[in-house]
C-alpha positions in Angstrom: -11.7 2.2 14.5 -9.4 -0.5 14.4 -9.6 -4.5 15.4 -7.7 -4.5 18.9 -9.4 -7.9 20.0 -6.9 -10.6 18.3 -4.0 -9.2 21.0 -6.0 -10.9 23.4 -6.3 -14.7 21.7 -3.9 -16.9 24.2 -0.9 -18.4 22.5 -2.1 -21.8 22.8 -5.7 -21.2 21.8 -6.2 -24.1 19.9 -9.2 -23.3 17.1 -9.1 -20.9 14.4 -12.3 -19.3 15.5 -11.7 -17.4 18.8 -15.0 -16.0 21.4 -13.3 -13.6 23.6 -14.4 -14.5 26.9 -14.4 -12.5 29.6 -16.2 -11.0 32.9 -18.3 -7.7 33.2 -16.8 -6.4 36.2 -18.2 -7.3 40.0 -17.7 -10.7 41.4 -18.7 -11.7 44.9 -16.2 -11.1 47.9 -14.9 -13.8 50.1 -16.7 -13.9 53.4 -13.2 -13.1 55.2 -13.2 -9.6 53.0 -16.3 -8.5 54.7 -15.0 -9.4 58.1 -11.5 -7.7 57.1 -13.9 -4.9 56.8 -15.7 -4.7 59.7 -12.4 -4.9 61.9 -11.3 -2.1 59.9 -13.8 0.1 60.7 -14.5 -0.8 64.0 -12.9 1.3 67.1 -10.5 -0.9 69.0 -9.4 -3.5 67.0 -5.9 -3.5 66.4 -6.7 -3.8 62.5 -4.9 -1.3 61.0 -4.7 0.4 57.8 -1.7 -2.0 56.6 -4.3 -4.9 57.3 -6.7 -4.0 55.5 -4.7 -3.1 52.4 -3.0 -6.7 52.5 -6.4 -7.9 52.7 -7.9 -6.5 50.0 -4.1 -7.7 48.0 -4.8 -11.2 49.1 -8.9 -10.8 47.7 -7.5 -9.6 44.8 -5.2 -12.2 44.1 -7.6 -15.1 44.4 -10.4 -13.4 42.9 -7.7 -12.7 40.1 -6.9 -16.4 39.6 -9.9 -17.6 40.1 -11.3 -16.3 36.8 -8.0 -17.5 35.1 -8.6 -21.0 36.9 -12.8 -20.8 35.4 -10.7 -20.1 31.6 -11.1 -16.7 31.2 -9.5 -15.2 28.2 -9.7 -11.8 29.8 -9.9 -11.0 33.6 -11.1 -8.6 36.6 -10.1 -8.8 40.2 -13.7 -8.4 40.7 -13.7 -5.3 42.2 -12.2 -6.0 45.3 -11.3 -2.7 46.2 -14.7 -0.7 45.1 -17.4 -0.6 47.1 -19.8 0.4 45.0 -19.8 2.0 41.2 -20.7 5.3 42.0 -19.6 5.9 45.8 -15.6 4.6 44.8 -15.3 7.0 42.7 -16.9 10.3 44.2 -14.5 9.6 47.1 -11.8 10.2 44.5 -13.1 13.3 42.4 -12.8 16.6 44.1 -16.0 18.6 44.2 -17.8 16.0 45.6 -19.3 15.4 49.1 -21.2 13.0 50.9 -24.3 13.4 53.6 -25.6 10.1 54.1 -27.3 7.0 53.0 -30.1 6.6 51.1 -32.1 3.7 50.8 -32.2 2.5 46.7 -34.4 -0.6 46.9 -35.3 -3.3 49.4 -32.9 -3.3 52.3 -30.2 -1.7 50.0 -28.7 1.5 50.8 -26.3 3.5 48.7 -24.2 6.8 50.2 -25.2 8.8 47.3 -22.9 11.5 46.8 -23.1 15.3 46.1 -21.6 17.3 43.6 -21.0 21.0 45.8 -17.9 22.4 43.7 -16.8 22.4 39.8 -15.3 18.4 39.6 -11.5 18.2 39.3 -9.3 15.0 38.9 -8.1 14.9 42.4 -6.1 12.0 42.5 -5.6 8.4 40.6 -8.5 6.0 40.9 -7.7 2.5 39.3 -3.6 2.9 37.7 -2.3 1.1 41.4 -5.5 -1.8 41.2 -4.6 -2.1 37.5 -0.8 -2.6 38.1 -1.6 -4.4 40.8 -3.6 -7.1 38.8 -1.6 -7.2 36.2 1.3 -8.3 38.0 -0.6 -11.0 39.5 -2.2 -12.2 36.2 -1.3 -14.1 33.4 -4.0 -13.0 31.6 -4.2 -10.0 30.0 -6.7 -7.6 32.4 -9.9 -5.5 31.6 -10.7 -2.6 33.6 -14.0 -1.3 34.0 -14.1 2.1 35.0 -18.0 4.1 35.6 -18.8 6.6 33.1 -19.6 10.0 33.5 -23.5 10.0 32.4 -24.1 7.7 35.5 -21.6 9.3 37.9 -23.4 12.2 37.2 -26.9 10.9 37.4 -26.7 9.1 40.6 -25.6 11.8 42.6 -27.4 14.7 43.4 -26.3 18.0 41.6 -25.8 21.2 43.4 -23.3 23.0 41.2 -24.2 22.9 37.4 -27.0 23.8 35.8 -27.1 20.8 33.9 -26.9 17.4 34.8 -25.3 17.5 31.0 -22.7 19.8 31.7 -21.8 18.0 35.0 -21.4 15.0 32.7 -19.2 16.4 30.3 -16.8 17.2 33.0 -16.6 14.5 33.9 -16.0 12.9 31.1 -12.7 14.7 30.7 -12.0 13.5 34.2 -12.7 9.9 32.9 -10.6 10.6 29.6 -7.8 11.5 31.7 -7.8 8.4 34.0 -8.0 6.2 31.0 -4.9 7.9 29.9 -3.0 6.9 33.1 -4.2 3.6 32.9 -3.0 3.3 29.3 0.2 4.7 30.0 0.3 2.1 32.9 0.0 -0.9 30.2 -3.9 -0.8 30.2 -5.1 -2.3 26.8 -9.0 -3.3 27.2 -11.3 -0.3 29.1 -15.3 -1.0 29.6 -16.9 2.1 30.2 -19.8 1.1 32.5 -23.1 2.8 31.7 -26.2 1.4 33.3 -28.2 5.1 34.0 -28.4 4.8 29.9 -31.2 1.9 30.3 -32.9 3.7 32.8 -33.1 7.3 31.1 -32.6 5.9 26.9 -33.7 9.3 25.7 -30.6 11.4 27.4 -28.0 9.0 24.6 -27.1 11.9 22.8 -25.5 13.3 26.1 -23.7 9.8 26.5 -22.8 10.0 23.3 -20.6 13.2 23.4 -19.4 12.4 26.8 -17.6 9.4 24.6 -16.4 12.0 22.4 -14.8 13.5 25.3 -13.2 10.4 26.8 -11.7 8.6 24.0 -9.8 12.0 22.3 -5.7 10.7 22.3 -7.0 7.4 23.3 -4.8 4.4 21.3 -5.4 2.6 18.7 -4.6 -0.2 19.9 -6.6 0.4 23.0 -9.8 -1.6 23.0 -13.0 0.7 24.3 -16.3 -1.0 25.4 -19.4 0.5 26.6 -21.5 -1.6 28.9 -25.7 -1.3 29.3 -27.5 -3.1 31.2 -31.5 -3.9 31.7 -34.0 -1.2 29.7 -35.6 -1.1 26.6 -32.1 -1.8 24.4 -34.6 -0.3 21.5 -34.4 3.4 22.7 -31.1 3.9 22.0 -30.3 1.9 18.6 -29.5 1.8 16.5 -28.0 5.6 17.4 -26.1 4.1 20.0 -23.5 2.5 16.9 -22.6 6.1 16.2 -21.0 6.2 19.6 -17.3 6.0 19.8 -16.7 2.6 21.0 -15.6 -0.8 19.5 -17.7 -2.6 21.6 -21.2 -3.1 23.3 -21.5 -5.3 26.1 -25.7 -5.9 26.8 -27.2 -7.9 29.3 -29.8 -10.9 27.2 -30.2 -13.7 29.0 -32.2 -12.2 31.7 -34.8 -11.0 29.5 -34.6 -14.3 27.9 -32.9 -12.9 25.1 -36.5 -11.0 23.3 -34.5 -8.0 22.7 -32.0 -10.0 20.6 -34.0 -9.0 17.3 -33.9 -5.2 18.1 -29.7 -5.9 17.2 -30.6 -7.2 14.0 -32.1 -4.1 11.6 -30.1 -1.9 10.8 -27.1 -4.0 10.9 -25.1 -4.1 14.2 -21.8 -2.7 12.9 -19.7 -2.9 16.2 -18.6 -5.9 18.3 -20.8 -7.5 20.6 -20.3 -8.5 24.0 -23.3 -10.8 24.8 -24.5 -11.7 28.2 -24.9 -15.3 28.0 -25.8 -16.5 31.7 -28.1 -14.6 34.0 -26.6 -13.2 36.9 -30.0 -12.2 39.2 -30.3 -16.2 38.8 -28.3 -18.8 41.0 -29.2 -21.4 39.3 -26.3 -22.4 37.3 -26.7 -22.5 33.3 -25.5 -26.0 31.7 -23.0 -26.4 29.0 -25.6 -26.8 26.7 -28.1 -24.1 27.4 -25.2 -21.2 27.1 -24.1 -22.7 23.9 -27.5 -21.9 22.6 -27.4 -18.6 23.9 -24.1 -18.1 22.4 -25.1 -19.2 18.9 -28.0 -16.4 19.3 -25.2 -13.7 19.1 -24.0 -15.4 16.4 -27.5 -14.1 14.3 -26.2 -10.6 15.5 -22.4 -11.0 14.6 -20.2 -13.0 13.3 -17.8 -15.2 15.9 -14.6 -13.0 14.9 -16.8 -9.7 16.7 -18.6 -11.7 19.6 -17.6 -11.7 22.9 -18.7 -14.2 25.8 -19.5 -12.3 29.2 -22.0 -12.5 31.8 -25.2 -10.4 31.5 -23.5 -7.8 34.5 -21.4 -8.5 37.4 -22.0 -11.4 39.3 -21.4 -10.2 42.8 -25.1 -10.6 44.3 -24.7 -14.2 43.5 -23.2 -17.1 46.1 -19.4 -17.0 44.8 -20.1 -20.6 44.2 -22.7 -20.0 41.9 -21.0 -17.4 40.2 -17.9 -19.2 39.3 -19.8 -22.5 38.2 -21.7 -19.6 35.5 -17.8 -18.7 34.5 -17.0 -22.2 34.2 -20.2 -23.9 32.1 -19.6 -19.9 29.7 -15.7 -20.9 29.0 -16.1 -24.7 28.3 -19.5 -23.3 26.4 -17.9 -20.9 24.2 -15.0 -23.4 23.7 -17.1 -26.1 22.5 -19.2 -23.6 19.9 -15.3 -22.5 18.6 -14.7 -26.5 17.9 -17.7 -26.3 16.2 -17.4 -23.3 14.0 -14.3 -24.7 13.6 -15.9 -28.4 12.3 -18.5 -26.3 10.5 -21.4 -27.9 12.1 -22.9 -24.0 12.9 -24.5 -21.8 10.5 -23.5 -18.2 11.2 -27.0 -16.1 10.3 -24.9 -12.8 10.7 -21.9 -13.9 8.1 -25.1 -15.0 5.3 
């Protein structure tokens, strides 16, 4: 697989070592999206479809620039227009139906959805949000897009006779939206994968459900699979036979304990290391993420780590969660100026 992360060094980066920083996906909404929302749906309102759709424009523009403003090398709009990671895009895959909410944990509900029919690629899901932040951007633009093990394991199955075989449809589904999206200009994809945590012994299917997405895909297209929470040492070091370049894994949370499971055998791929916690609002200093940073550097060395949060930040105050973007940017910048100074030893380049 080739190196597709120097197209995405900014022209006036000014160290020779380069951390690719970046966001997982989710980021919180501005109150006035909510509201937006709620006028939407309500009866009565006068808020009309048009509204709403230059509401969720106007989110996605400031949540756009807002990660540029925090120093993001690579960018989301957050999610502005998604709901929820499973329920945006079972709206948008025929053979899918919905029959109400059910309640996931605490006060948190989730519509989950029901396969009924053989899954078919209805219509576009994320080409018109891409475009749309990519106009907006200066930045070039990640796009993280649900992969078919968890759209398949959090709904409920009633037409295959394998929650396996449901997957693998979908995962040509998936393989075909990424090809839009690359014809569209799309050059960095995270395929989001957190049922893999929860179920580790099931990464064989995951596995080939890659093999189904990334057939045709670019060279020059850069793949990442995201994982978050679970035992990480389940699935490696098997998961380096999958056909990504990247692996994007939530450690700060845990306190970073897992961090040695990523050591033996060698990690071969890139790393994408969650460096701030995002089920913590309390905001990380400059100083702490830089020592979580220089723990990915006993994994990799800096020219295969990226900088990200552990997962999206969007059950944080939006406050909160750009202060974390903030302290990780300046961080990360700081650690290149030191790589550069050579005042850091690099376990991983020994």
């Amino acid at each position: 697989m080739s190196d597709t992360r120097e197209q995405f060094r900014p022209t006036d980066h000014d160290t020779d070592h380069f951390l690719l920083t970046t966001v997982v996906g989710s980021y919180p909404k501005p109150e006035w999206h909510d509201h937006a929302r709620d006028l939407h749906e309500a009866e009565d309102t006068g808020f009309d479809d048009e509204d709403w759709e230059e509401a969720k424009d106007d989110a996605s523009r400031l949540i756009t620039r807002e990660h540029e403003r925090a120093g993001m090398d690579v960018v989301t709009d957050g999610e502005m227009r998604r709901n929820e990671m499973v329920e945006y895009f079972a709206h948008r895959i025929d053979g899918y139906e919905f029959n109400g909410r059910v309640k996931v944990w605490g006060h948190n509900y989730f519509d989950k959805p029901s396969v009924v029919d053989p899954v078919e690629y209805g219509e576009s899901w994320l080409v018109e949000e891409f475009e749309f932040i990519d106009e907006v951007a200066d930045a070039p633009v990640k796009v993280p897009i649900t992969g078919p093990y968890t759209l398949a394991s959090w709904s409920f199955n009633e037409a295959y006779d394998s929650e396996a075989e449901l997957a693998y449809d979908l995962a040509d589904l998936v393989n075909e939206e990424i090809e839009a999206l690359v014809e569209a200009g799309a050059r960095y994809i995270q395929i989001d994968e957190p049922a893999l945590a929860t179920t580790p012994d099931d990464h064989a299917i995951v596995g080939e459900a890659l093999e189904h997405i990334v057939e045709d895909v670019p060279d020059d297209v850069r793949l990442g699979l995201h994982v978050c929470y679970g035992d990480y040492s389940r699935i490696y070091p098997e998961i380096l036979d999958f056909p990504v370049e990247e692996f994007d894994l939530e450690l700060a949370n845990g306190d970073f304990e897992q961090i040695d499971v990523f050591k033996e055998p060698e990690f071969t791929k890139d790393l994408a290391l969650g460096v701030v916690d995002v089920h913590d609002a309390e905001v990380e200093s400059v100083e702490e993420i830089k020592d979580n940073i220089k723990k990915g550097l006993e994994v990799v060395p800096p020219e295969r780590l990226t900088v990200s949060p552990d997962c999206g930040l969007k059950l944080l105050p939006r406050e909160v969660a750009y202060e974390k973007m903030d302290n990780l940017t300046t961080a990360a910048r700081e650690v290149e100026a030191e790589l550069d100074a050579g005042e850091i030893d690099v376990p991983a380049s020994e």
